[in-house]
N, C-alpha and C positions, 0 to 999 in steps of 0.2 A: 746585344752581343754576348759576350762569354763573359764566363765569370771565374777568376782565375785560383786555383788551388792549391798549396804549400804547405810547407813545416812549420813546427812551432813559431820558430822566428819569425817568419812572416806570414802568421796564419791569420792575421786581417785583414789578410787576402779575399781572404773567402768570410770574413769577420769570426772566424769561430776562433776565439783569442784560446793562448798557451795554457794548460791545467794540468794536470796529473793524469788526468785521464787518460785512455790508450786509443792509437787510434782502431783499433779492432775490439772498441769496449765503447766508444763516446755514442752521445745522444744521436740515434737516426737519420741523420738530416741530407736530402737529396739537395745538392748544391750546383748541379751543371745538368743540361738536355739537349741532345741533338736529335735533328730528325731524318733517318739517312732516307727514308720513304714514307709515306704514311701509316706502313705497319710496321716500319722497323725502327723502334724508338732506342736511345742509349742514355740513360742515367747516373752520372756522378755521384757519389756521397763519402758521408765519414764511414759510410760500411764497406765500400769497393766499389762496384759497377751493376750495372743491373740493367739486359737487356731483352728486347721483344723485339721478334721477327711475324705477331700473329696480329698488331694491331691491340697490343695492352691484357689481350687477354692470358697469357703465361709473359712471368717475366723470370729469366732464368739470370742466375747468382755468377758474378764473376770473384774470385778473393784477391786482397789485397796485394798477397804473397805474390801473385802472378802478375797483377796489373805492373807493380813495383821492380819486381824481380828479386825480391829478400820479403822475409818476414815481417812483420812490425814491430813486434816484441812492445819496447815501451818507446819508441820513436814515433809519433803522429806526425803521419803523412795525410796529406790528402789529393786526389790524382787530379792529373792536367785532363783536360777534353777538348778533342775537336776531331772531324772528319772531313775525308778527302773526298773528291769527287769520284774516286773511282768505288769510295765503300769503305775505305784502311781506318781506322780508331787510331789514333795516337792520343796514348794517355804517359801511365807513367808517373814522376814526379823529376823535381827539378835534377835529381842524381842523375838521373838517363832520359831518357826521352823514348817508349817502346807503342810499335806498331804491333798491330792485330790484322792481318788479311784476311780472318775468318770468322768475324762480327764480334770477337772477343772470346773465342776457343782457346787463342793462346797468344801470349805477345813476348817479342823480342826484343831486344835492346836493338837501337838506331847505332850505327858504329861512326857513320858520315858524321856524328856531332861530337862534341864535347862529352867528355864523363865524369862525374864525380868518382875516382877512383878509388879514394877512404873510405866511400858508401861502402863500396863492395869488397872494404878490407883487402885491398889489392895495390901493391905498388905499382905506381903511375909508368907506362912501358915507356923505352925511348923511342921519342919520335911521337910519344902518342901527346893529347893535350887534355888539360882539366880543366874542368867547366861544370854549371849548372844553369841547365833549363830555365827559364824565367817565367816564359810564354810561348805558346802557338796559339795562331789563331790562319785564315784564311786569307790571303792577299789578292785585295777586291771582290766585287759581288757575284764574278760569273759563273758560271755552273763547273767550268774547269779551273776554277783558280787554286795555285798549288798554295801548299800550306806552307808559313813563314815562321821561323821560329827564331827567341832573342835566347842570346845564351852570356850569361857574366864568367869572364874566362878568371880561372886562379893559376895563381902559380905554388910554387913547392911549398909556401907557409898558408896558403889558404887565402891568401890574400887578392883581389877582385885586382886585376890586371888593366880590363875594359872589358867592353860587352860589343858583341857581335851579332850581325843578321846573318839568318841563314833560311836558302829556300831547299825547298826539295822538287830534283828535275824530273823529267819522263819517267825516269827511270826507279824514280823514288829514292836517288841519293842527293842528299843535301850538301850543297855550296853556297861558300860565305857569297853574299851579297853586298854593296852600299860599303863604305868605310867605316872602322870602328869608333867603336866612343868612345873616347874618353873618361874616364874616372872627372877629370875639371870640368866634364859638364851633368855627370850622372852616377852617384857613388852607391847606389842600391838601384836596383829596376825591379818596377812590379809588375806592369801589363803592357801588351803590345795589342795596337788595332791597327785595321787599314780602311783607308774613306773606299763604301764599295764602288761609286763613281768615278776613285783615280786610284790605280795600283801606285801607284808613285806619291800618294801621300800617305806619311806611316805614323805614327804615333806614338810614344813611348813615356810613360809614367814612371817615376821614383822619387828619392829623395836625393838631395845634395845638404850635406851639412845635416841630415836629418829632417830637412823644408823640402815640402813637394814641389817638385818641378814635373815643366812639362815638356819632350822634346817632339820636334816635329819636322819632317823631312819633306820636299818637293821634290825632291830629285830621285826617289828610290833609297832612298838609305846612305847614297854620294855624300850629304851634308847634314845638318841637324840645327834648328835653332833651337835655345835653350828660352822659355819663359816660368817665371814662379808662377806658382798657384797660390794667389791669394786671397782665405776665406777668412769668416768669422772663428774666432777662439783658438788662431793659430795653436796657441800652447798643447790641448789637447785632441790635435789629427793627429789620428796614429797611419794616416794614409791617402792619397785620392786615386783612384783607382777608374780607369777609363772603361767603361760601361757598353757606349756605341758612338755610330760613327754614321751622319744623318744618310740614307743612300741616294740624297737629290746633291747635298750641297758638300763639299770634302772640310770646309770651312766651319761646319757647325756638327760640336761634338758633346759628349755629357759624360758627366765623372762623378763617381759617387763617392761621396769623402766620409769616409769613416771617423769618428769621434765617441770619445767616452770623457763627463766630466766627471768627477767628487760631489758626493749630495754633504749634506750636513752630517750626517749620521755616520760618513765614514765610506759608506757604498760610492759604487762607481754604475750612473748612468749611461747607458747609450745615446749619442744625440748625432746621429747620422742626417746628413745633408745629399740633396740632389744639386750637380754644380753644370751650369752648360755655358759653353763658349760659343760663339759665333764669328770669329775673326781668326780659327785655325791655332785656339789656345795660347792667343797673346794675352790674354785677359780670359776672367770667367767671373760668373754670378751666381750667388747660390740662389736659386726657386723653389726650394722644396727640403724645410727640416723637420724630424720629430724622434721620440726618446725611445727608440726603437734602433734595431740593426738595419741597415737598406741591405737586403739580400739577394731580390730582385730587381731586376730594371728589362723591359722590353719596349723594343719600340717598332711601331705599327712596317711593316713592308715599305708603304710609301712614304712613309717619315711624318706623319702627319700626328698622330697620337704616341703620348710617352703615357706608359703606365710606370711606379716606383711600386717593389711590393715592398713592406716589413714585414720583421718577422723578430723570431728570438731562438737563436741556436741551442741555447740549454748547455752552453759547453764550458761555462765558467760563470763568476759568482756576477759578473755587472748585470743590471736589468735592464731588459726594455717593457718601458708602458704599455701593458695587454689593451689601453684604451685607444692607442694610436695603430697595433699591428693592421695588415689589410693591404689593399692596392688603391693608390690614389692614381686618378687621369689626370693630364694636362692637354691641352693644342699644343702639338710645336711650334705654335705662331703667339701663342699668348701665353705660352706656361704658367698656369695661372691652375693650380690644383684644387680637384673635391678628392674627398675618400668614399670611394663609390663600394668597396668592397669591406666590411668591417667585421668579417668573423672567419675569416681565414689567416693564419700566422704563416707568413710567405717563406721560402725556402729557395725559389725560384721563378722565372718569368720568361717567356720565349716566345716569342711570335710565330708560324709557319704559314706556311699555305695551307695546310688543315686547321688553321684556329689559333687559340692563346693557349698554350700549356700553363701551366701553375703546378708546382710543389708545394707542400703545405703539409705542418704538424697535422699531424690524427689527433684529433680529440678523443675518438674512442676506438685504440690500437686494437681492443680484441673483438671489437667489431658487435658488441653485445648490449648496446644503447641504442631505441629505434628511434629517440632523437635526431640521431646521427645518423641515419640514413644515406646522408650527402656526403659524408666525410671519407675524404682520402688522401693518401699520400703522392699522387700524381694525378691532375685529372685536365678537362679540355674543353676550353669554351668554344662551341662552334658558331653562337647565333651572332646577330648583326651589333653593332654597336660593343657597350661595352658591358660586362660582366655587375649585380649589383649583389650577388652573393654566393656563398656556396655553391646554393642549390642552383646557380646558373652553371654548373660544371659537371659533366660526365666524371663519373669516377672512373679511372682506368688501375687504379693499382691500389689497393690499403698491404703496406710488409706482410700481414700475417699472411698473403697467400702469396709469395715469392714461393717460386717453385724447388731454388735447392740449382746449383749448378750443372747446368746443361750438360746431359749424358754424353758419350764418346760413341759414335752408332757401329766402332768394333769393338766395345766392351772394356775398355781401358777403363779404370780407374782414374777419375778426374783428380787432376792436381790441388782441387780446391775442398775434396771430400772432408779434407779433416777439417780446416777452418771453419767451417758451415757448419760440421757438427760438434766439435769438441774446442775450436778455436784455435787461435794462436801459440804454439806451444811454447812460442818465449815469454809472451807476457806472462807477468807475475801472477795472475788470478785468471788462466783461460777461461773463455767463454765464448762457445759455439754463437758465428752469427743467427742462427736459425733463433736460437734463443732470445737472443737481443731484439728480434726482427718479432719474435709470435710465431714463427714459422715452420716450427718442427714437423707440425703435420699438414702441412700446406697441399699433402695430395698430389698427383699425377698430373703430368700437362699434358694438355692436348695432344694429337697425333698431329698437328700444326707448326706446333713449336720448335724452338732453336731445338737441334742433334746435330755436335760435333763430327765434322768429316764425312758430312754427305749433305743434298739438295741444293737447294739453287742460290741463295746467297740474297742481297739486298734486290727488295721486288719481287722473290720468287715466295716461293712457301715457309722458307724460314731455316731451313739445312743447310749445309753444306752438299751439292752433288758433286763428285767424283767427276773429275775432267770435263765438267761442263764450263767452267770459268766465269764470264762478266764479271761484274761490280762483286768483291770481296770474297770471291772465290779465289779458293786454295787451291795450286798448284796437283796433278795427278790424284787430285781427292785428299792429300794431306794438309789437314789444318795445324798443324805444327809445325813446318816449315819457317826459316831463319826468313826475315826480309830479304835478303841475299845472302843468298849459301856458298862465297866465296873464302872458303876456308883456307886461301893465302893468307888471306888478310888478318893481319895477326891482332886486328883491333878487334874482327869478331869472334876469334876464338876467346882472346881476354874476356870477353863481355860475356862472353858466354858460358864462359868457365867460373867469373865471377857471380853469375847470378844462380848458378847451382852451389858453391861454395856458399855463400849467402844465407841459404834456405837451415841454415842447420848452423848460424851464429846470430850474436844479438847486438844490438847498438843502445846506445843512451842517446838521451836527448836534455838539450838546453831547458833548464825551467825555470819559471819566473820571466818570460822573456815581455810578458805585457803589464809587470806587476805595477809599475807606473803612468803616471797619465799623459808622462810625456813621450813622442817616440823613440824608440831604441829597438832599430832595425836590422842593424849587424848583425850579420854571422859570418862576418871572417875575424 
């Protein structure tokens, strides 16, 4: 399943813990994959989004600034992911919640939800509500199932009120769902899943007291049982974090529980755990630990094989053991792990109907080692069975040939031109993605590839066409259009007024927030 992405505070989310670093300056790392079609893949990271309409061959730059709706300056964010059945991207971060119609040409703020309204330096309007995004994810396995989102509501001190479901209808406005939670059963939320065999069982991860708990719904979101999560080395989980959700049985679920201890020396190891329940998370077992980050987890279509990848984010000082990174198999019936894979550092994991995707550090980013031959930053196991190295993986992407954000096919100036080449102009020390990535001269794409406001959209050749419409086609040929352009509505004009105001102030960020071994999850 997904893999969920945040701020500082809870960026063990995605395990890349709190540093100094920016997040339009941190180490490379592709952290989320979707596959809207077989050649339209979409990429997550700490660099922004990165996506293909040709099948991996051009993959074109989305910025931060856009994904987000404000700059990064020295705030590390990292974006939410997941897609809808009709083609929509919703990404974003927990401040807003913004859709894309047009593979990721431009995205809006959601107004139907919650907003972090201090994000955007904006007083909170009357009538309107505060909130932060937690999670989206897909509610059940079907080809139309609308996407579900958790939201931790605040009030005027910032303080976590409850947390809410919310779906999004025909129409793509989203309505509360199920009853809220309560703060007495869930005082941080970190991930939401649904079993793809019952929309009615839903899933929700956090802490209470700072102890992982687990909540879980039969009724749609109507009720919630609360059970702990009980693993080895309580003292230091900085998190467990719901991974998938089996698509035979709604009862058998796997959670990856994040941990860092103290070596003798003073350093802090990784010692990430694979956790699976079989009884709908009244209990759980750890099957699977080692001194590494768990960054991946995918599990086979028919639920039958679990891969775990590690890996090592580079994004602060704890280490993971280079001798455990890789992808280990289990049976779902015996989870009982080997390490079939031992020279890829995992970044991510995704099953599809085209194969096993994998994320993976570059061993040799400029590409000028023929050792390295196999090495890339996204690639795709298509043959039978399971993967036993690198070289069982198509390369589909190494950064240094990221193409540079998807041109405008009427000649606009892309929003994203400066970040890509000059950077972030709040952060303290700009630097052009393209830099960071090898990418400056990455060359021309295809005549294939993504072009803003024209061709066919997800499935077609990889454009946008001008009032041909389907799947994540924009409206009269415009890819910049609001998800709804009901400019009554005084929630979208705020959101929209605040994410241009945005673009030209800066914010701070919490530091130190993982300096301990113990958790400390707050941010209100």
């Amino acid at each position: 399943m997904h893999v969920v992405q945040r701020i500082v505070a809870v960026a063990v989310v995605s395990f890349c813990a709190a540093s100094p670093a920016l997040a339009n300056g941190r180490f490379p790392n592709a952290q989320q994959l979707r596959e809207l079609d077989p050649q339209t893949l979409v990429v997550a990271g700490t660099y922004g989004m990165l996506v293909t309409t040709n099948g991996g061959r051009d993959f074109a730059y989305q910025c931060e600034a856009e994904i987000f709706g404000k700059p990064t300056g020295t705030y590390t964010v990292d974006p939410l992911l997941e897609v809808a059945s009709d083609g929509a991207i919703f990404s974003g971060s927990l401040h807003a919640l913004r859709i894309s119609r047009d593979l990721s040409c431009a995205f809006e703020a959601e107004p139907s939800l919650p907003n972090n309204w201090s994000f955007f330096e904006l007083e909170r309007p009357e009538g309107a509500e505060s909130g932060q995004i937690v999670d989206v994810c897909r509610r059940g396995g079907g080809a139309d199932a609308p996407v579900l989102a958790l939201a931790r509501m605040l009030d005027d001190a910032a303080t976590t009120t409850e947390f809410r479901l919310y779906q999004a209808n025909a129409r793509g406005v989203f309505e509360v769902v199920g009853a809220p939670i309560p703060v007495a059963l869930m005082d941080f939320g970190l991930t939401l899943d649904v079993a793809p065999s019952d929309p009615e069982r839903i899933y929700v991860s956090g802490t209470l007291d700072n102890d992982p708990v687990l909540l879980a719904s039969d009724d749609g979101g109507r009720s919630f049982r609360s059970s702990p999560i009980v693993v080895g080395d309580p003292d230091f989980v900085l998190g467990a974090y719901l991974a998938a959700v089996s698509p035979n049985d709604p009862e058998r679920l796997y959670l990856r529980v994040a941990r860092r201890v103290q070596t003798k020396g003073g350093l802090y190891q990784r010692d990430d755990s694979l956790a699976v329940s079989s009884d709908g998370g009244r209990s759980v077992s750890e099957v699977l630990r080692a001194q590494a980050n768990l960054l991946g987890f995918a599990l086979s279509l028919d639920g039958t094989v679990v891969l775990a990848g590690y890996g090592d984010p580079r994004v602060d000082e704890t280490l993971s053991s280079p001798a455990v990174v890789g992808i280990y198999r289990g049976d779902a019936d015996a989870l009982a792990f080997e390490h079939v894979v031992t020279d890829i550092d995992v970044s991510c994991l995704r099953f599809t109907e085209s194969g096993l995707y994998a994320c993976a550090l570059e061993r040799d980013p400029l590409g000028v080692d023929p050792a390295f031959l196999d090495d890339f930053h996204l690639g795709i196991y298509r043959g039978a069975g399971t993967p036993t190295s690198a070289a069982d993986f198509t390369p589909l992407l190494k950064l240094k040939d990221v193409r540079g954000p998807a041109p405008w096919n009427d000649g606009r100036t892309t929003a994203c031109a400066e970040e890509w080449t000059s950077g972030d102009p709040n952060a303290p020390v700009p630097v052009g993605t393209c830099t960071r990535l090898n990418a400056c001269e990455s060359g021309a794409a295809r005549s294939d590839a993504l072009v803003c406001g024209m061709a066919t959209g997800v499935g077609g050749s990889g454009a946008m066409d001008a009032g041909k419409g389907g799947p994540g086609a924009p409206d009269a040929g415009c890819g910049c259009r609001l998800v709804r352009t009901d400019t009554k509505n005084p929630l979208v004009l705020l959101v929209f007024v605040a994410v241009a105001l945005g673009r030209t102030r800066r914010r701070g960020v919490p530091a130190g927030a993982l300096s301990a071994p113990r958790r400390k999850l707050r941010v209100d």
